[in-house]
N, C-alpha and C positions, 0 to 999 in steps of 0.2 A: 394653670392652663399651659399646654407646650405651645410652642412657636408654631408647628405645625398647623393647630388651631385659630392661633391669631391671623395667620395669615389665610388662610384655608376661609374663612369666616369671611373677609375681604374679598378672597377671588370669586366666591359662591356670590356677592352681593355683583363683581361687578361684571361677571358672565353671564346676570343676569338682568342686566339694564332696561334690554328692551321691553323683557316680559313683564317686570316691577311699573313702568312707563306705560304699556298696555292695560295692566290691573286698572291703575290709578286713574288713566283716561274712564274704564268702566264706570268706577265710584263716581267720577264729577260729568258722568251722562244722568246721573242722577237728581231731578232738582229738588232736594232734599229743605226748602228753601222752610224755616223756622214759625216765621213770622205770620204766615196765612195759613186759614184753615185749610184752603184746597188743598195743599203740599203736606197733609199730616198723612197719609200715607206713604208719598214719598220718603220723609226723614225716618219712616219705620223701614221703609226699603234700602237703604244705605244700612241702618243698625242692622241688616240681617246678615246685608254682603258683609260686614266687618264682622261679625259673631261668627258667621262660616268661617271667615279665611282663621281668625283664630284659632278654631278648632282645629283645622285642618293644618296648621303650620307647628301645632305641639301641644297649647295651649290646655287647660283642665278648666271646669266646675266654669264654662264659658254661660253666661247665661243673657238675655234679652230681658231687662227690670222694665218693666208698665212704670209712667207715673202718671199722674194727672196730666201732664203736656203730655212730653215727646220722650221718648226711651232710653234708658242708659245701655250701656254697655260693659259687662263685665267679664274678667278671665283670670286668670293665676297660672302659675307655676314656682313650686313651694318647694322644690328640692334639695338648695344646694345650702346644705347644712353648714353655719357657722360666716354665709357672706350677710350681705347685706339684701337687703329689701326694697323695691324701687315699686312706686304707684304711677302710673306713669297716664298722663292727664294729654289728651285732643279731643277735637269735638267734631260730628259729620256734621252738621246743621250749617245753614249756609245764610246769606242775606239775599233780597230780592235781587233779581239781574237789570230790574231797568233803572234807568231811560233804553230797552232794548236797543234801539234806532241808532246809537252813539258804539258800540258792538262794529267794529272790524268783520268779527265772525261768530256764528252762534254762541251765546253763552254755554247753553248745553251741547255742543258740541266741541270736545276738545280740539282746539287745533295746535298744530307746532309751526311755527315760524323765529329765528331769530334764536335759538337756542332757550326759546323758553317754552310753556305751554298754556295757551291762554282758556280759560272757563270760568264761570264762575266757582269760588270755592278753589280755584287751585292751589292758592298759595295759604288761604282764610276759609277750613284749614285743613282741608283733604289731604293737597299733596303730603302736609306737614304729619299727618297721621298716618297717613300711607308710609311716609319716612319712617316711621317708627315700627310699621309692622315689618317691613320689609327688613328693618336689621335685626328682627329679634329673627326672621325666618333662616335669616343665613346665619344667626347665632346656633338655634336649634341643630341647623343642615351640618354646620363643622363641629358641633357639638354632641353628635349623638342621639339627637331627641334630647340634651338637655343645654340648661342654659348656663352661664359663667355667675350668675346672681339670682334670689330669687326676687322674680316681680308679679304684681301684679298690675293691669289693666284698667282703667276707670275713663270710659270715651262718653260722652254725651250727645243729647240732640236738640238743646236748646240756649247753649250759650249765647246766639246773638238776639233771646229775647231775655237775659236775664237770669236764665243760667237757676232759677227757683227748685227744681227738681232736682239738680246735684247737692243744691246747699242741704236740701233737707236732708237726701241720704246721708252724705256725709257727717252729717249732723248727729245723726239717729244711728249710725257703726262707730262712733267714734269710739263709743266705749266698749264694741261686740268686739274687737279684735279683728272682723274683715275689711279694716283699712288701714290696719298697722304695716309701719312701714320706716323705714328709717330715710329716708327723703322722697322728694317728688322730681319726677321728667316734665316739663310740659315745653311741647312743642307748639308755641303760636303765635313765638316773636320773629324778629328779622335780624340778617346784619345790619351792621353801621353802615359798614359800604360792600361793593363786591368783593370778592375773596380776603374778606378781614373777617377771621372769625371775633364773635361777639357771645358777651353773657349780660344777658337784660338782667338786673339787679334791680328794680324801681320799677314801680307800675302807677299809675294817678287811678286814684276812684273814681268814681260815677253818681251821678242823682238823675238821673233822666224822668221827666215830669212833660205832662199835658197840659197846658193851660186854656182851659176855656172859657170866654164872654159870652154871656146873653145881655140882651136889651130889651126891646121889646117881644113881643109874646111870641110876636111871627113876621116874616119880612114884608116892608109895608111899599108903598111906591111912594118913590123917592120925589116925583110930584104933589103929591096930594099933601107928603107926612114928613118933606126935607124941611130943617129947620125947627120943625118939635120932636122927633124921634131920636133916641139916643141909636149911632149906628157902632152893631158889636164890632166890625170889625177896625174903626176907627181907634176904637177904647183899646183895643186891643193894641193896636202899633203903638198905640200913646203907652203902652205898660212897658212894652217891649225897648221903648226907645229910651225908658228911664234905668232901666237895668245896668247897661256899660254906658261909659261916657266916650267922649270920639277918642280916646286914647286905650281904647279895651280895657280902663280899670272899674272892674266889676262895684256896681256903687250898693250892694245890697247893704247894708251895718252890719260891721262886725263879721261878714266873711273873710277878711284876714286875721282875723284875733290869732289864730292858732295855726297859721303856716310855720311848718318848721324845714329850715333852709338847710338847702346843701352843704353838705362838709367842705371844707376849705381843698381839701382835697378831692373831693371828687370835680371841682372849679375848675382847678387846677390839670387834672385828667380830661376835663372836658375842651378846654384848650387846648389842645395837643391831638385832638382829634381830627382826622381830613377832614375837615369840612370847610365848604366856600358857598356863603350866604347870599351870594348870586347863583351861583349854579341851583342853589334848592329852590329860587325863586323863579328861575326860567325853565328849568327841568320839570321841578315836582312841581313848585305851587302853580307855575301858569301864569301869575298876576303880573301888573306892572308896577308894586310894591308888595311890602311886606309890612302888615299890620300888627297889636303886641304894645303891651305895656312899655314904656319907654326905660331904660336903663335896665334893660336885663338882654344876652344872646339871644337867639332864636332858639338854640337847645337849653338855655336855661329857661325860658320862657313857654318851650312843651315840651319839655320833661319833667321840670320842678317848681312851675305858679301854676294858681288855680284860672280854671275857666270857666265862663259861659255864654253857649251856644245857643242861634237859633235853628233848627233843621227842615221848619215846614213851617207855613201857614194855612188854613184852611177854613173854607167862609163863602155865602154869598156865589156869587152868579160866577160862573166858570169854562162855560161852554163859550164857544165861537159865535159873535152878533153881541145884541147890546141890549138888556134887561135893565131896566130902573128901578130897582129895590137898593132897599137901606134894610142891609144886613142882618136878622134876629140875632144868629150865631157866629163864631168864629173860634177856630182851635189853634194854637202852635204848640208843636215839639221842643219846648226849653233843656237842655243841659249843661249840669255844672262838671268840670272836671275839679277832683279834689287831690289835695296832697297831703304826706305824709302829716300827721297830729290834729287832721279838720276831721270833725266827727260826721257822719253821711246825715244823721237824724235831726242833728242841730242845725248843720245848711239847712237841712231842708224848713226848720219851722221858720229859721229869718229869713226864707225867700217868699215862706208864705204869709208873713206876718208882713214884708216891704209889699208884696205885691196888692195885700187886702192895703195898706195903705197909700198907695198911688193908683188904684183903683177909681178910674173918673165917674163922675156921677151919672146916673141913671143904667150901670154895667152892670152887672154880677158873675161873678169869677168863681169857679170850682175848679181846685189842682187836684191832678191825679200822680200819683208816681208809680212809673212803668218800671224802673230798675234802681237797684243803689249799691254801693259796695265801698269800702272804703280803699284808700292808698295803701301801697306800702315800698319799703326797702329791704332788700332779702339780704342777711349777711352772706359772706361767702368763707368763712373761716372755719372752712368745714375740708373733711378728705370728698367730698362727692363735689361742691366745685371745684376743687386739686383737680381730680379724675378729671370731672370736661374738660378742665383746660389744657390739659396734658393730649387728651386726646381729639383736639381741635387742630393743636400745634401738628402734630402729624402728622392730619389729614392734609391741613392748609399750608404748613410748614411758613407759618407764622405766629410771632404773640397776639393771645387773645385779649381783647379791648373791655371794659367793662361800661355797659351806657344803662341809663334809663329808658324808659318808652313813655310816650303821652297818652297811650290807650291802656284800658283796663282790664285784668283777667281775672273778675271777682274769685274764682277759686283758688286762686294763688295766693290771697290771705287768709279762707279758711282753712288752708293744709294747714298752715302757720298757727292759727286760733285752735281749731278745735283737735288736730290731729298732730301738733307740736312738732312738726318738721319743717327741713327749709325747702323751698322749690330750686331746681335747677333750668332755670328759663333757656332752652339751649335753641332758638328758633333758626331756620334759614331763610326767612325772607329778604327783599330787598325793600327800598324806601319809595319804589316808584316801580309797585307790582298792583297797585291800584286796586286792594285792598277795599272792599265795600265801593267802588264802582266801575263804571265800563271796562272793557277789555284788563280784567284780574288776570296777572300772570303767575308763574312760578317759575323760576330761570332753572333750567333740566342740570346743568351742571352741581347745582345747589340742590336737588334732591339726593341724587347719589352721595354727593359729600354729606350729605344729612344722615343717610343713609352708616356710611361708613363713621364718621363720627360716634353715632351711637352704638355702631362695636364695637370702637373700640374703647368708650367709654365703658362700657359695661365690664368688659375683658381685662380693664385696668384696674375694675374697682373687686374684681374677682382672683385677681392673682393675690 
């Protein structure tokens, strides 16, 4: 590719700031929000705006996949004879916007304040998708109608339920040839810090589970029936409370058997990272400590031990005033985070095998699992992390850092499993863009570097 392109490629992206920042406001007026039914037409309405713009910016054989949930999205551009091949993974689907009331300013309406752009979905993972489209459109624009690699496209609508409808496609092309590919893009991680470029190498798995108590038949009054009636959601906290012990070490048997630890070296690279374990606790976490199994960092501790979480409880009288029932039912949202060598299928049978036995009497327990996926670590000993690194530095005109993340991107291990490629996790978020709650931002400066990064990523692995 001549220079004129490289550069050419770049000024198209950033003569074009405002208009790309308009688009991206459109997509995230969208509440394309995954989880409930009422918003399944909305996530089809997002899959359509991104199919259009597709189309429209060069894109071929673009199509809108039906699946049992929520829609994929698919495109190509098969050209450039003799480069490399890129599959390149975001997702429109979004998580619910409330507590609404804790919102600055509409979730569905984008606002800019502070050099950032706050919506839901900005940064989790619109904006980060919109990143993507927007550098392939100024690759196209300097490029002729063509691109410097061939890629194709693979965006989804149900990532933050689970992500079921990717795995199965991908599952089911791995062997057709329409998802061959010689690496993966996926944009839906963050930096370390502001202007450090980063490459997420490590992601922790998931087992996300239901847990439900019954007692008796139906809620009884707590008069008549306090004192003989097993109450569900008492049985309940009592399960909950034997799970971790007061130092967060997960007491299921045998959930540690098979954590396998950090390289000496990666410790090592993690020390040396900016980080200051006060600032993440007055900044991000908010609290007046920091909780965590004892003798390990805060980033060894979420990035590389296992977790689990509660997320909800639900049960019993709820409304405002005072009802004297003893509770039939109760539910909470349990989750485990897992790490590299912990199998998702086997947490899962010792959580339900600890849980049938600490199970108090007169309760009855049914787990359900909502999602799972395992851990992983992506090697980087490849020329396509060369390339991002190379083309981070340019952008950011700094060395690129290499971290972990404590959250999960179940498709990032099945490119790995069924489709034998590594991912290039090249995300721009930040660590206090609030991510799955109130006021989610995207810092604007970080979209355009996102932006140009993936030109010139592409443009490097094309020369």
């Amino acid at each position: 590719m001549s220079s004129a392109a490289v550069s050419s490629a770049v000024s198209y992206a950033r003569e074009n700031q405002k208009r790309f920042l308009d688009e991206l406001k459109d997509l995230l007026r969208i509440p394309s929000v995954s989880t409930t039914e009422e918003h399944k037409d909305d996530v089809r309405k997002a899959a359509e705006m991104v199919a259009a713009d597709l189309k429209r910016i060069g894109f071929e054989n673009v199509e809108i996949i039906a699946t049992k949930a929520h829609p994929l999205v698919y495109g190509d551009w098969l050209h450039a004879a003799g480069k490399p091949t890129a599959l390149c993974y975001a997702h429109f689907d979004v998580q619910p916007a409330e507590p609404l009331d804790e919102w600055h300013t509409p979730p569905w309406e984008p606002t800019e304040r502070n050099q950032n752009i706050y919506a839901r979905g900005a940064v989790d993972d619109k904006g980060q998708l919109w990143m993507q489209m927007k550098a392939y459109e100024s690759l196209f624009k300097a490029g002729g109608g063509k691109l410097p690699i061939n890629v194709r496209v693979l965006f989804e609508g149900e990532e933050e339920v689970g992500g079921e409808s990717i795995e199965e496609f991908v599952k089911a092309n791995a062997t057709t040839g329409k998802l061959k590919a010689d690496f993966a893009l996926v944009t839906d991680t963050e930096l370390f810090a502001p202007d450090l470029p980063t490459l997420c190498v490590g992601l922790r798995g998931l087992v996300y589970t239901e847990l439900e108590a019954q007692g008796a038949k139906t809620d009884l009054h707590s008069g008549v029936y306090g004192g003989a009636a097993p109450n569900a959601i008492f049985g309940l906290v009592e399960i909950l409370s034997k799970l971790k012990d007061a130092d967060g070490k997960v007491l299921i048997p045998g959930f540690y058997d098979d954590v396998q630890k950090p390289t000496a070296d990666e410790l090592k690279a993690w020390e040396h990272l900016p980080f200051n374990e006060e600032d993440y606790r007055k900044a991000e976490v908010g609290s007046n400590v920091l909780t965590g199994e004892p003798g390990y960092s805060v980033l060894y501790r979420t990035w590389a031990r296992p977790t689990l979480e509660v997320h909800g409880i639900v049960g019993g009288f709820q409304a405002p005033g005072a009802k004297t029932v003893i509770p039939a039912r109760g539910s909470a949202k349990v989750s485990m985070r897992l790490v590299p060598n912990q199998d998702a299928d086997d947490i899962f049978k010792k959580y339900s095998d600890y849980v049938k036995k600490i199970t108090p009497k007169g309760i009855q327990t049914n787990i359900k699992i909502l999602s799972k996926g395992p851990a992983c670590v992506v090697n980087t000993d490849n020329p396509y992390a060369r390339a991002s690194v190379e083309a981070m530095h340019e952008i950011f005109g700094k060395d690129t850092v290499y971290i972990r993340s404590g959250g999960s991107i179940p498709i990032v291990t099945q490119f790995d499993k069924d489709l034998k490629i590594p991912s290039i996790m090249m995300g721009m978020g930040l660590p206090d863009d609030n991510l799955h709650a109130p006021n989610e931002k995207f810092h604007i400066p970080n979209f355009y570097r996102g932006i140009e990064s993936i030109i010139r990523f592409f443009q490097i692995l094309g020369q």
